[in-house]
N, C-alpha and C positions, 0 to 999 in steps of 0.2 A: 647769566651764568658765564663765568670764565674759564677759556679753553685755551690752554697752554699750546704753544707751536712748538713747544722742546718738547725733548725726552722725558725731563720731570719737571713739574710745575715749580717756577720762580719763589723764593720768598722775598717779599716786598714788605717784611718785618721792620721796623722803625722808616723805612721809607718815606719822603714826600710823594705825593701823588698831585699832581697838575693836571685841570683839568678844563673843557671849555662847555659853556651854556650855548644851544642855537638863539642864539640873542641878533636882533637888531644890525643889518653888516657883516656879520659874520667876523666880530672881532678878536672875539675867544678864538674862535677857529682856528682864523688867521695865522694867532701869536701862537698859538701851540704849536701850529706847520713852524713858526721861523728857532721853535725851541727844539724840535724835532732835527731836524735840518741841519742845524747849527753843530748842537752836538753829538753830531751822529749816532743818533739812540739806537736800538737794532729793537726790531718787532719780536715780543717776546709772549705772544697770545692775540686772545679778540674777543671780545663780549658777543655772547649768543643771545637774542633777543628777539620775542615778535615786537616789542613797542617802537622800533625805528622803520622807514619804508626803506624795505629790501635793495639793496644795490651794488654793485660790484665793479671796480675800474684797476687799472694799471698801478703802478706804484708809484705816489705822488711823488716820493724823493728819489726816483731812480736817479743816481751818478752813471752809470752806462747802460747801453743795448741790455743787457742780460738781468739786469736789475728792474727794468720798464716791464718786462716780460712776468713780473711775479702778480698774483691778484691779488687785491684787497678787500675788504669788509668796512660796513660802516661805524664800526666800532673796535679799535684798535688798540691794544695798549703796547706802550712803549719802553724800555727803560736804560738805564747809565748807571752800573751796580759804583761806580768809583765814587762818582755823586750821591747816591742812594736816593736817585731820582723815579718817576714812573711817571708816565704821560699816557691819560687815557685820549684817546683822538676820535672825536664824532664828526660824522661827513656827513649825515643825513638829518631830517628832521622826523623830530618823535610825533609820530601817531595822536592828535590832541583828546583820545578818549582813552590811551596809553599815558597819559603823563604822568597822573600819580603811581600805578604798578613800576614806573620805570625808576623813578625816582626812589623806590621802595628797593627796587631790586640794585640800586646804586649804595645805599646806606648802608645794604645786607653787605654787599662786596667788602665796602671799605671796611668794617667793622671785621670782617672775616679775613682779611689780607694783614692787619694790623698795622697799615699807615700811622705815622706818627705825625700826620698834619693832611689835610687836604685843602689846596686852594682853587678855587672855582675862577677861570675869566670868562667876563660878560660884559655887558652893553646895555644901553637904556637911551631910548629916545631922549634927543638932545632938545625937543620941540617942547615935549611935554615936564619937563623942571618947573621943579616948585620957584620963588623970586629968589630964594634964601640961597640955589642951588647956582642959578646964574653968575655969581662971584666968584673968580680964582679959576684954581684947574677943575678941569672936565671929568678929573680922576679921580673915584670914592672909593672907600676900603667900606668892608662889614668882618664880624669875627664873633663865634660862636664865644660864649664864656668859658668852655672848653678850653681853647685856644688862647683865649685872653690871658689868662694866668701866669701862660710861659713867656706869652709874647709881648706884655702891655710893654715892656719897657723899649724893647725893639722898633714898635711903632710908632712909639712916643717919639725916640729919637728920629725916625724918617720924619714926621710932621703930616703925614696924612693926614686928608678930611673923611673922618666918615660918615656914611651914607643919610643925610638926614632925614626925618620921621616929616610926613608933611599932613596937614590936615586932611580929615576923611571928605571934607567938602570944601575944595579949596575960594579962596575969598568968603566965606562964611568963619566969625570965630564964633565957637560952643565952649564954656568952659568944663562941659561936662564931658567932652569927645577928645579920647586924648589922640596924638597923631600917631599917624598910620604907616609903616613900612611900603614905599609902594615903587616897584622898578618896572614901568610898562616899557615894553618890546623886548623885557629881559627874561622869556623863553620859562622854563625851571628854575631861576635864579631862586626867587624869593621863597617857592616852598621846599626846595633844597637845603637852603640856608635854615628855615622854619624846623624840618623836620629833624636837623643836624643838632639843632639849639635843644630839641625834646629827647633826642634820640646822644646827647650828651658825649656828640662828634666834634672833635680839634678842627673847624673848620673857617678858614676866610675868602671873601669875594672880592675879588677885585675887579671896579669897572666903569668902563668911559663911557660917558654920555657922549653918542653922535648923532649923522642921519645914513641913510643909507646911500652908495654912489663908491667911489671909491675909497674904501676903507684901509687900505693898505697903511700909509701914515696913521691908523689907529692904531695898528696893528703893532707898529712899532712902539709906538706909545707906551701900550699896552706890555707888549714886555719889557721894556727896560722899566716900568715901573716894578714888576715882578721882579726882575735881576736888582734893582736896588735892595730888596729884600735877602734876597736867597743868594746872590751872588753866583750863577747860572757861568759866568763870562770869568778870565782872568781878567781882563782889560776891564775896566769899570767904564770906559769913555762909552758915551751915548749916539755917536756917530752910528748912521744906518748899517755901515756896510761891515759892522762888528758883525753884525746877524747874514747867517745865510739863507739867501735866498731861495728855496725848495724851482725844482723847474715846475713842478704844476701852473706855478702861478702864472707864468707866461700865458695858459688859458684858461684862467676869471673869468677872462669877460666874451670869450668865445676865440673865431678866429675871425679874419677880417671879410669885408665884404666882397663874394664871389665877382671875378671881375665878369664872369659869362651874364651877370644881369643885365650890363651896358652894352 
């Protein structure tokens, strides 16, 4: 359920909505912090939910003292009404006997809000690729038929690869087995995308095959492949430091090691 931080609740009517899978690295994540960040989105709600494990921290993009001070939730939405953007932001991972209600109560949203596209970023172990997937970039697109309609011609001109179908038994051919959609470590990715395709939602995935370690260069990756779509940035140049860097990130990976152990 969504709970407006304003006075009256948002409409996010023709709206894009962005959005990230706990995938593999945490690379959706990531890129959604450095879209957040970037364009100064202002926190405009939050998703109420038992399917994520409950948690609560400081403000990952504070710019000052006063800002670090506000709380947050692990499900945040975002938005940039100039752009006609909405960033929903997950910190937490989903409950895994919660995945489908959650995933259920994501569809009811987006349908209910009247988003005019939703794009999902994700991740998929880089280990487990099919042989066909190992060639070229690490970067796959998916897109609901929904979506296709308005946008084949869009993609067509980018030159994305998407995502391809790999055998249900890989090194085994069946001619009777046709291939299977499969993106393991990618969280909700696939029955998002599934439920999206039945439930007849504008929807596409975008997403890099990694490992897990420092994902932060994924992360970039990750969104300027999004801003080559959506055009997110005036500056189209793909240099890192177009993107703002949120200060959370400073601690990833924790803080350093106590010197009082030596």
């Amino acid at each position: 359920m969504f709970i407006s931080s304003q006075s009256s609740a948002p409409s996010f009517r023709d709206f894009t909505l962005v959005m990230p899978a706990v995938a593999v690295g945490n690379v959706g994540q990531l890129a959604v912090d450095l879209i957040v960040s970037t364009l100064n989105m202002s926190r405009v709600g939050h998703i109420h939910t038992d399917c994520l494990i409950p948690m609560a921290g400081n403000n990952p993009y504070a710019s000052s003292k006063e800002d670090g001070e506000e709380l947050h939730t692990p499900a945040e939405v975002y938005a940039a009404a100039e752009l006609k953007l909405a960033v929903l932001q997950i910190r937490a991972p989903i409950l895994q006997s919660k995945t489908k209600k959650f995933r259920q109560m994501l569809v009811s949203w987006i349908k209910s809000s009247g988003f005019s596209r939703t794009v999902v970023l994700s991740s998929s172990h880089a280990y487990q690729r099919d042989d066909q997937q190992l060639q070229g970039t690490p970067l796959r697109y998916l897109v609901t038929p929904s979506l296709l309609k308005g946008s084949a011609d869009a993609l067509k001109e980018l030159g994305w690869r998407e995502m391809e179908r790999v055998p249900a038994f890989p090194g085994l051919t069946d001619g009777n087995t046709e291939p299977r959609l499969c993106i393991p470590g990618g969280g909700i990715t696939k029955g998002l995308y599934t439920d999206s395709c039945k439930e007849d939602l504008p929807l596409a995935v975008l997403l890099l095959f990694c490992s897990e370690g420092d994902n932060i260069p994924d992360a970039f990756a990750l969104a300027n492949h999004l801003n080559d779509w959506l055009h997110l940035l005036d500056d189209n140049s793909k240099q890192p430091n177009k993107w703002k860097i949120p200060t959370s990130w400073s601690l990833l990976f924790g803080n350093g090691i106590p010197p009082a152990l030596f």
